[in-house]
C-alpha positions in Angstrom: 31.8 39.6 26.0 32.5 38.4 29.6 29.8 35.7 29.0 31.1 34.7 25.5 34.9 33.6 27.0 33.3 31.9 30.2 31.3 30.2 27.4 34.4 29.6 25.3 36.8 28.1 28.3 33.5 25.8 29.3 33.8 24.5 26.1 37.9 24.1 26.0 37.8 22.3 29.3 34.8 20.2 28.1 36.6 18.7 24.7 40.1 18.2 26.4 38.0 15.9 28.7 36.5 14.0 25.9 40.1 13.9 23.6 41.6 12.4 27.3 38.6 9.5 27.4 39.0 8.4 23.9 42.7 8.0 24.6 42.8 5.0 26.8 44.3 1.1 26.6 42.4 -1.3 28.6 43.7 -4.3 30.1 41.0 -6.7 32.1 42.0 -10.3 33.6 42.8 -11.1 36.4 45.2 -10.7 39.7 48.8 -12.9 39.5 50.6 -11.5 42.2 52.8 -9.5 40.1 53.1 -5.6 38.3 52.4 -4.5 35.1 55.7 -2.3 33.2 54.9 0.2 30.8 57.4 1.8 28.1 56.6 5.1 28.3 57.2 8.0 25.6 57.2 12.2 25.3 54.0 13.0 24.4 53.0 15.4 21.1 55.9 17.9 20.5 58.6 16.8 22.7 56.6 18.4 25.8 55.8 16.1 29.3 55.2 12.3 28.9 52.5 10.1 26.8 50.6 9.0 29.7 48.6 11.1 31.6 46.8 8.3 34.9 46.1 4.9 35.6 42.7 3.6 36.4 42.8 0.5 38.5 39.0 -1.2 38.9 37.9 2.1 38.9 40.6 4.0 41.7 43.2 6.3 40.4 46.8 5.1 41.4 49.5 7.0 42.7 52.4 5.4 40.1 55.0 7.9 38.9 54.0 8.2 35.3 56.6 11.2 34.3 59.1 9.0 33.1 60.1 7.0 30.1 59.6 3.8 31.5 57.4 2.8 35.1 55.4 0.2 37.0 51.7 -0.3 37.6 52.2 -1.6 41.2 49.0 -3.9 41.7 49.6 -5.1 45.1 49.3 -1.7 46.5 45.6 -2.4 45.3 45.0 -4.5 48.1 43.6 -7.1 45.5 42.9 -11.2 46.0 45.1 -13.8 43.8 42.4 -14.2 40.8 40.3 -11.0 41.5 39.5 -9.5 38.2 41.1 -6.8 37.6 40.5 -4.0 35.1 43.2 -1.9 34.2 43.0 1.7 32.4 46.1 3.7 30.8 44.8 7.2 29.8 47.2 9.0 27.5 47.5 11.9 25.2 46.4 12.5 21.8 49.5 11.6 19.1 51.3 9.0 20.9 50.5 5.7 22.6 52.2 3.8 25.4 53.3 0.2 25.2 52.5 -2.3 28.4 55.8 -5.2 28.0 53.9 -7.7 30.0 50.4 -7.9 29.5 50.6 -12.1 30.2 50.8 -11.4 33.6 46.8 -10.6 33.7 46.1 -14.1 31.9 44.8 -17.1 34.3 47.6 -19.3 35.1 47.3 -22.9 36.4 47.9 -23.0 39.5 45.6 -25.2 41.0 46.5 -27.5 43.9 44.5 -31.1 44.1 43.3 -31.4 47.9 41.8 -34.7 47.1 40.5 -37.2 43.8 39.1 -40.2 43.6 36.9 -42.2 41.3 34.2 -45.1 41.9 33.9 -48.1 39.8 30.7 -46.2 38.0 33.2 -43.9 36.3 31.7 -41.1 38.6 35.3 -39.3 39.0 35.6 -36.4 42.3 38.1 -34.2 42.9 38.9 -30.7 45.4 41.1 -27.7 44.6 42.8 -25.1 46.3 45.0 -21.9 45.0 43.2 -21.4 41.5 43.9 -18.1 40.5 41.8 -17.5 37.8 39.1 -19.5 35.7 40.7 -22.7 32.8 39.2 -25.5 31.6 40.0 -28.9 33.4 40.4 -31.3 30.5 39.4 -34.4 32.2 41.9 -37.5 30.8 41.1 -41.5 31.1 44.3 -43.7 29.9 43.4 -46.1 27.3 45.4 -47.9 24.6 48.7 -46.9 26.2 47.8 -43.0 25.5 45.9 -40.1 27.4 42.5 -40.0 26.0 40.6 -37.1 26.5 37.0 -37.8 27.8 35.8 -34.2 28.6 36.0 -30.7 30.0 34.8 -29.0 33.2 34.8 -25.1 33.6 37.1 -23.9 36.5 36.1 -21.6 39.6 39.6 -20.0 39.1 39.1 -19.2 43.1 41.9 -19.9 45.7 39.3 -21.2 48.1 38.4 -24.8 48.7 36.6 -26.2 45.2 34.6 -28.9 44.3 34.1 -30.8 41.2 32.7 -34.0 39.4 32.5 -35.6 36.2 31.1 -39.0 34.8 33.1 -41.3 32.5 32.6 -43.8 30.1 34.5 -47.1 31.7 36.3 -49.6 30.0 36.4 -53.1 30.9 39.8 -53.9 33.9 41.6 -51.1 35.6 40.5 -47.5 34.9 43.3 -44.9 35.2 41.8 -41.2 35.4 43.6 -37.3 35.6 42.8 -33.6 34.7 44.9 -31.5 33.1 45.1 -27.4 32.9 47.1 -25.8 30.0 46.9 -22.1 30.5 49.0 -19.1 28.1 52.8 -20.1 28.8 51.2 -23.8 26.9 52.6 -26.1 29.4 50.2 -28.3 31.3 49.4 -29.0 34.3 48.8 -32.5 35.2 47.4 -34.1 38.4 48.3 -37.9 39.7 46.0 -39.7 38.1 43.7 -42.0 40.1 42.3 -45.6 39.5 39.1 -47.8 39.6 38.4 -51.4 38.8 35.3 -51.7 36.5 32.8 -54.5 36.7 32.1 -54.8 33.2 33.3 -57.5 30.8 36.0 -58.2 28.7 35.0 -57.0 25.3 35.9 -58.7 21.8 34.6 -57.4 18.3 34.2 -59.1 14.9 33.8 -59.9 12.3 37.8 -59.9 11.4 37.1 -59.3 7.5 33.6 -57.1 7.2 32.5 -55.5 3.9 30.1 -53.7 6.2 30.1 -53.1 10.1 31.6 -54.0 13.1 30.3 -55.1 16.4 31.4 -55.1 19.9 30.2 -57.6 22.3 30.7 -59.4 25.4 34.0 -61.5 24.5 33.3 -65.0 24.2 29.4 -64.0 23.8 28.8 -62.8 20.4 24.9 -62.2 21.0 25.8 -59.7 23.7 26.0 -56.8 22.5 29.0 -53.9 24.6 28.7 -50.1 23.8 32.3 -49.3 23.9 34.7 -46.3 22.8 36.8 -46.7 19.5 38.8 -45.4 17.2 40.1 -46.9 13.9 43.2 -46.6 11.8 44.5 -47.0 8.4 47.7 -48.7 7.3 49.6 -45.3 7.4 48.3 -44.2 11.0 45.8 -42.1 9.8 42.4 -42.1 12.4 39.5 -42.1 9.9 36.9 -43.4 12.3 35.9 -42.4 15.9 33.0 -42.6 18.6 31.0 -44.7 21.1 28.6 -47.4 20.4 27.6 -51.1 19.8 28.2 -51.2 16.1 30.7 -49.3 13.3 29.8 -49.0 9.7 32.3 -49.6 7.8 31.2 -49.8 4.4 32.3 -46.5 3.8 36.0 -47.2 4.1 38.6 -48.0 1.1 39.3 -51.8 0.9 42.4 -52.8 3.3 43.6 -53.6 6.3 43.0 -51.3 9.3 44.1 -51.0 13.2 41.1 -50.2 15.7 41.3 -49.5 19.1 38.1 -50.0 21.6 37.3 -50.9 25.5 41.1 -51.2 26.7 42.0 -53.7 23.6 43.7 -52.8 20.2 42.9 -55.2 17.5 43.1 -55.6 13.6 40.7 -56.2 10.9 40.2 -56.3 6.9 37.9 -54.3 4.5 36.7 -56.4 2.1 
């Protein structure tokens, strides 16, 4: 009999530790400087509080969790500005807490530009410091009197010293360059943009009235042909053509007139 309830209690003690590991919210991002609050309820019955510890990477915390409300104090962690950070809220059976600022684990841009520059190849540099945690650099050359983008590069999201590069398509005249972060809060973040002189030619297209295509060339040179970006317009401003080449077929498109932008030019033409 003696055997039977040791057996029986080794079992009790056993599924109470399972019921407690299924019970559990997990937050993961990483380290903003700031606490997490967590609206805290009674747990099952009316008797002692919902939550029953807090997991941080791993270490048990020592945050007052018997009350109706508390704070997940992460800086007692001893953690680095955009050190991941996973976060674990064990509770009871019957009732769930609810974390009030969960944003505060999400990358923010914070980056700092140490220095950027660009050479007349379209080979653009630039150095960060303070990222706290990794976004996407959206990398931004101004043409046609608007921020185009041009492409990405994957943050470090480190607050140490970082290095990156990108290569751009250049337009004929004065290049203007930037990068841009938009994190959670959907503001972005925008660095001075810097500039370069390119040594390519002024660039012309034609014909001006085309039942077919389009080409770019050297302006003043029809036989020489110009890869060059573009995008083209209908009358009501809708883009219904877009890319990067020598030539645009156009034979495709409703008969009309149409606005198209390419190089650093905006021009008009007719589909015949």
């Amino acid at each position: 009999m003696k055997h039977f309830f040791a057996y029986l209690i080794v079992m009790i003690v056993t599924i109470g530790q399972v019921n407690a590991q299924g019970n559990v919210i997990i937050l993961e991002g990483n380290y903003q400087g700031k606490s997490l609050y967590v609206q805290n309820m009674f747990g099952p019955g009316g008797v002692g509080f919902c939550v029953t510890e807090i997991k941080v990477n791993g270490n048990i915390t020592t945050d007052e969790t018997n009350s109706s409300a508390f704070e997940i104090d992460l800086k007692q962690q001893n953690l680095q500005l955009g050190e991941k950070v996973e976060i674990k809220i064990f509770h009871k059976e019957g009732c769930k807490p609810k974390v009030l600022n969960p944003e505060v684990l999400k990358p923010r841009s914070s980056f700092e530009i140490v220095s950027m520059s660009a050479d007349k190849d379209g080979t653009v540099k630039w150095s960060t410091k303070s990222e706290t945690g990794k976004l996407t650099f959206v990398v931004e050359q101004k043409r046609w009197n608007k921020w185009v983008k041009v492409g990405e590069v994957e943050g470090m999201g480190t607050p140490s010293l970082n290095e990156y590069s990108f290569k751009i398509a250049p337009h004929s005249g004065k290049n203007e360059i930037r990068v841009r972060q938009t994190d959670y809060t959907g503001q972005p973040h925008v660095s001075k943009p810097v500039d370069f002189m390119s040594d390519l030619p002024d660039t012309d297209f034609g014909p001006l009235k085309t039942s077919k295509e389009l080409t770019f060339f050297v302006k003043g040179k029809p036989d020489k042909p110009v890869v060059t970006m573009y995008e083209i317009y209908d009358q009501y401003g809708n883009i219904v053509k877009k890319g990067f080449g020598s030539k645009v077929d156009v034979s495709n498109l409703p008969k009309g007139p149409y606005f198209i932008n390419y190089d650093n030019r905006m021009g008009e033409f007719t589909k015949k």
